[in-house]
C-alpha positions as CSV (number, residue, x, y, z in Angstrom):
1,X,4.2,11.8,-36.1
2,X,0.6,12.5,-34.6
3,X,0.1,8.7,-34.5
4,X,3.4,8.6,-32.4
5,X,2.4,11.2,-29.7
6,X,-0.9,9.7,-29.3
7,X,0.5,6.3,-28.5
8,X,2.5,8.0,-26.5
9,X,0.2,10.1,-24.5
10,X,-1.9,6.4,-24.1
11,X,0.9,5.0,-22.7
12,X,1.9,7.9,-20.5
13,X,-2.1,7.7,-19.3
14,X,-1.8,4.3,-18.8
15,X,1.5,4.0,-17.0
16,X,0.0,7.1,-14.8
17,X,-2.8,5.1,-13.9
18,X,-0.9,1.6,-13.0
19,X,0.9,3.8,-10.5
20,X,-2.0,5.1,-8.7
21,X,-3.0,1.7,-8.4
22,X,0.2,0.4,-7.0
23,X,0.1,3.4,-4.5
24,X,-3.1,2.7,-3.5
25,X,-2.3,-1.1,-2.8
26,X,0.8,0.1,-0.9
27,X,-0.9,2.5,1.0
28,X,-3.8,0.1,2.1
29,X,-0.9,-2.4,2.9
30,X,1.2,-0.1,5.3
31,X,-2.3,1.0,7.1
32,X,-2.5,-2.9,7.6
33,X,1.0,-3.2,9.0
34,X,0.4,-0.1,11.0
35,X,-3.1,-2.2,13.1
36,X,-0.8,-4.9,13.4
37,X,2.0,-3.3,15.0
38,X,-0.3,-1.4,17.5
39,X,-1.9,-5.0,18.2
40,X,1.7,-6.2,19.0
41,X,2.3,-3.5,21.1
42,X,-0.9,-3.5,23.0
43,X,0.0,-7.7,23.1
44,X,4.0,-6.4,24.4
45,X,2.8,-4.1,26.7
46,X,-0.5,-5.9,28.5
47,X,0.2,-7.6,32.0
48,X,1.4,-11.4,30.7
49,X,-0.7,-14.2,32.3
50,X,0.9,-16.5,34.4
51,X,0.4,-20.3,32.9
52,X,0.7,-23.0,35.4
């Protein structure tokens, strides 16, 4: 029974820390997406440049 709850607790640890990973990933992925909207808006919203 102790062997059980320790494998257990190892997995519980284990899956714990595969999430904060994921989070951090997903985090660092949105803050990306976030400069790259504000560049497309700056681009949107700048005076356009006539081509001739």
């Amino acid at each position: 029974m102790k062997d059980t709850i320790a494998e257990l607790e190892r997995m519980k640890k284990d899956i714990s820390e595969r999430f904060d990973s994921l989070k951090t990933n997903i985090e660092q992925d949105l803050g990306g997406i976030d400069k790259q909207i504000e560049s497309l808006e700056k681009l949107r919203t700048s005076p356009k440049k006539q081509s001739e």
